[in-house]
N, C-alpha and C positions, 0 to 999 in steps of 0.2 A: 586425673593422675597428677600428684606431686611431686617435684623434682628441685632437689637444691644443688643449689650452683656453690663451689666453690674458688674466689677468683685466683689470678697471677701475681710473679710479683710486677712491681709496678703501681699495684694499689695502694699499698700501705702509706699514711699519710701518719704524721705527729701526731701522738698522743689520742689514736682513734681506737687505743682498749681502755681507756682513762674510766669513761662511764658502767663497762664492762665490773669493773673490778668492784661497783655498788652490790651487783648480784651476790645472792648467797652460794659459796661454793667456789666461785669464778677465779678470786686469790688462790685458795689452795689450790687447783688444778693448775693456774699457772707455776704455782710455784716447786709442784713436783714435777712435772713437765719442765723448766726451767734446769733439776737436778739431771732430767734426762738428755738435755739439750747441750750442756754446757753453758746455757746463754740469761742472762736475768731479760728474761721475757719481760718480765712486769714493766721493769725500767726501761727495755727498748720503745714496748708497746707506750709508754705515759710521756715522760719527760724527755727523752732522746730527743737528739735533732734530723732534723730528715735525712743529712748527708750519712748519720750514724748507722739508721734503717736502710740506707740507698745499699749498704755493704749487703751483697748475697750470700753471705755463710752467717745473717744474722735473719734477711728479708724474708728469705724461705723458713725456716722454723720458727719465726714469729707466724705469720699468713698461716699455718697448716695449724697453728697453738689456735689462732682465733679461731677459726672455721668450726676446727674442735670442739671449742670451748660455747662459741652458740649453738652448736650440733645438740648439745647433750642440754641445753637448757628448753630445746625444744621437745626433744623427745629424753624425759629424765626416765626414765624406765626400760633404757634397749632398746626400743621399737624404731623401724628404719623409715627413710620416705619410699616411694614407690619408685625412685628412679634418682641417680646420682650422678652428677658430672663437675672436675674439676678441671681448670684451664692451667697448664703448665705445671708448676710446684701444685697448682691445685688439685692434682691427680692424687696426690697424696692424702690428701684431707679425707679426698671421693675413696679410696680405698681404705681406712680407718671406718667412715660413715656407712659403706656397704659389706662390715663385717671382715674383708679380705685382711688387711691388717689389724691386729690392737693399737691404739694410739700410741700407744709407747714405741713397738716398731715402725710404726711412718715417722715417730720426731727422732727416732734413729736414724732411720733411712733418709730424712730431708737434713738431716743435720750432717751428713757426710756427704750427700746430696748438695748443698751450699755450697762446703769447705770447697770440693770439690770443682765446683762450677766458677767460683772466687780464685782458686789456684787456677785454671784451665783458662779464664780470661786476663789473669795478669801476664800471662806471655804473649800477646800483640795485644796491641790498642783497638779497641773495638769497638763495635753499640749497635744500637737498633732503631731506624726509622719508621713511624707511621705514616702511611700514605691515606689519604682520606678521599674517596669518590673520585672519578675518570674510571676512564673504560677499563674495565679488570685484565683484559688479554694486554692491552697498551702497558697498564703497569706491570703484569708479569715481565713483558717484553724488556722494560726498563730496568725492571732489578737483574733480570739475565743478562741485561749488556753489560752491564756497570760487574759482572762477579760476584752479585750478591746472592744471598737467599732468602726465599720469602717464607720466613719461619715462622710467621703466624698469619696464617689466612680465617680471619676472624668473620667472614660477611658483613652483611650492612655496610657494603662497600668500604670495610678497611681491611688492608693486608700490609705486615709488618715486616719490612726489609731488614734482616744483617748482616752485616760483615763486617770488614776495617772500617775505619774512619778515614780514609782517603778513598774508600769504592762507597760511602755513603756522600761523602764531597762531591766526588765525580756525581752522584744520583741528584741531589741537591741544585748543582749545577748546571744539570740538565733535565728537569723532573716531566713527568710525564703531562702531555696535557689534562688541565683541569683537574688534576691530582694537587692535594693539600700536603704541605709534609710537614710533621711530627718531631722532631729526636724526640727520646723515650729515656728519663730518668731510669736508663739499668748500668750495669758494671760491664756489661758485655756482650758478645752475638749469641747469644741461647739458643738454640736448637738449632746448631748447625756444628759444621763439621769441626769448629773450634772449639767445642765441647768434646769429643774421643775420648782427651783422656778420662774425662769424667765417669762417661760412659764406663769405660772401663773399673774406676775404682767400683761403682755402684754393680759392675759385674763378676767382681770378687765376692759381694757382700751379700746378693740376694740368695742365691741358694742355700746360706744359712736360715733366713728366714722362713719363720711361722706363718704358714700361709691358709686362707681359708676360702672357698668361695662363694661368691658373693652372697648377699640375702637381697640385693634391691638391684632392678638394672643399673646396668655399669658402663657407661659410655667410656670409649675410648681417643683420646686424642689423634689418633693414627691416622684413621679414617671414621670416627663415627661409631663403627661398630658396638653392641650392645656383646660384650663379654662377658660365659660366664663361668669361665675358670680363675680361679684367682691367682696360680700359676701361671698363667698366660696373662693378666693383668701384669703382676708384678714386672713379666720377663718386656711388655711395653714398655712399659715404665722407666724400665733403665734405658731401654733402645730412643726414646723420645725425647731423652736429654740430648742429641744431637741430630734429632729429626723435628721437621716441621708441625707445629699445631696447626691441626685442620679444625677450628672450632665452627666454619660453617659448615663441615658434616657432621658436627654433633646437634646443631640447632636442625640442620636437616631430619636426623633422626629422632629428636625429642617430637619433631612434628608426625614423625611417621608413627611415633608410639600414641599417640594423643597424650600430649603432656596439654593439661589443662591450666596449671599454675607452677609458677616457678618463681623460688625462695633461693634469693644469693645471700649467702653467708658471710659476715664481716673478712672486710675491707668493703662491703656491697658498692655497687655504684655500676661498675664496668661492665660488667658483663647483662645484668639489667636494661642498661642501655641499649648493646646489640639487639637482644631478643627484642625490644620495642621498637624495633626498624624492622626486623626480621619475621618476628612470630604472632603476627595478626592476632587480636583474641583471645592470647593467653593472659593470665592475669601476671601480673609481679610486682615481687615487693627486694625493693633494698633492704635488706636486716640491716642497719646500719649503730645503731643503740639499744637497749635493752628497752627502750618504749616502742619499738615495734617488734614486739616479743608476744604481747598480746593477739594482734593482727592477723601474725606469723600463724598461732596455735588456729586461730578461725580459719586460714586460709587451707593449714593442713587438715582439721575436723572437715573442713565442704570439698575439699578435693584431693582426697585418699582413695584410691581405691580397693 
């Protein structure tokens, strides 16, 4: 069983759709995609500078334009993988890729998605720490003293604290034992209660949208769960923008499905990572350039099912 990962933001690094833009096809898809975004993808994606990308009403519709945009070079014909999951913004790429949205309505929806999440963090000062390895109750314990939230419980022994920047000080200052800490190049406390309003704009918008359900399992950032209303996807969706990512009960459940191989989608690296601590066995590959495009198509031919 096949399963592509699409990652958060956070990943996106200078000029990592530069090589992208060799493939045939890959410009004009950014560049209609770009009309739909408001945003020159091409240029965020090449030449930008990272503080440019760091802004999240550009981070997020860039991340959901790549995913995309390797999506369909993988399968040029419609054909889906056996199984999809996206971390954070990357929920959106996974619901475009299992059919539930057209691409067009995810860079709608991540593009108000962003605006949204950029407006909601510039009213307190905020961000998000990684904790790296100690005992997982201890650093629970720790983000619950300090007021924070652990809004991304990632496994492989990392969970990602938010809140202000004075309850990440206070966290810092007193960190858990044997715990490693992070700060995290974002704009703000993503999934937590300092997103509302966002929530809310994205809850004006979705019931206008085209919804379908899905063609491929569709993990859900909530809890895991294998969704398969695409109504009920969508209505996660917006609620998740100020709820925690549990991405180790999505690795939980890629095991319970028998995910045999698992393909992360540019920005790759991240989430790759995890499952190699995590998921004994399975194969993976970073898509990270269009020379592991070839690889990709082998890995999908021998484990499809």
């Amino acid at each position: 069983m096949i399963l592509l990962a699409s990652p958060g933001q956070g990943a996106q690094t200078p000029g990592f759709l530069e090589p992208w833009l060799e493939v045939p096809g890959v410009a004009d898809r950014l560049a209609w995609w770009s009309a739909v975004t408001g945003l020159d993808l091409v240029r965020y994606g090449t030449t930008a500078e990272a503080e440019e990308i760091r802004d999240t009403a550009v981070a997020q519709p860039l991340l959901v334009a790549a995913a995309l945009a390797a999506y369909e070079q993988l399968f040029p014909e419609g054909g889906r993988p056996d199984a999809v999951a996206g971390h954070s913004v990357g929920e959106l790429a996974a619901a475009a890729i299992s059919g539930v949205l057209s691409p067009e309505t995810a860079l709608v929806l991540v593009r108000e998605r962003g605006r949204a999440m950029a407006e909601a963090a510039a009213v307190t000062e905020t961000g998000m720490t990684a904790l790296l390895g100690g005992d997982a109750d201890e650093v629970l314990a720790a983000i619950d003293k300090h007021g924070l939230t652990p809004a991304n419980v990632n496994g492989a022994g990392q969970i990602v604290a938010a809140g202000t920047t004075a309850q990440l000080q206070a966290l810092a200052d007193e960190p858990p034992a044997k715990a490693r800490l992070r700060p995290l190049a974002v704009a703000g406390a993503f999934h937590t209660e300092h997103m509302a309003p966002a929530v809310e704009t994205l809850a004006r918008l979705a019931p206008g949208a085209t919804v379908r359900d899905p063609e491929a399992k569709l993990l859900s950032n909530r809890d895991g769960a294998v969704v398969t209303s695409g109504r009920e996807y969508l209505d996660r969706l917006v609620a998740q923008v100020s709820a925690p990512v549990r991405w180790d009960a999505c690795m939980a459940s890629m095991r319970d499905l028998g995910v045999t191989a698992i393909i992360e989608l540019p920005p790759a690296g991240t989430l790759t990572g995890l499952a190699r601590r995590e998921l004994k066995g399975v194969e993976l590959l970073a898509l990270k350039t269009p020379d592991d495009l070839d690889k990709a198509r082998e890995l999908i031919k021998a484990h499809a099912s």
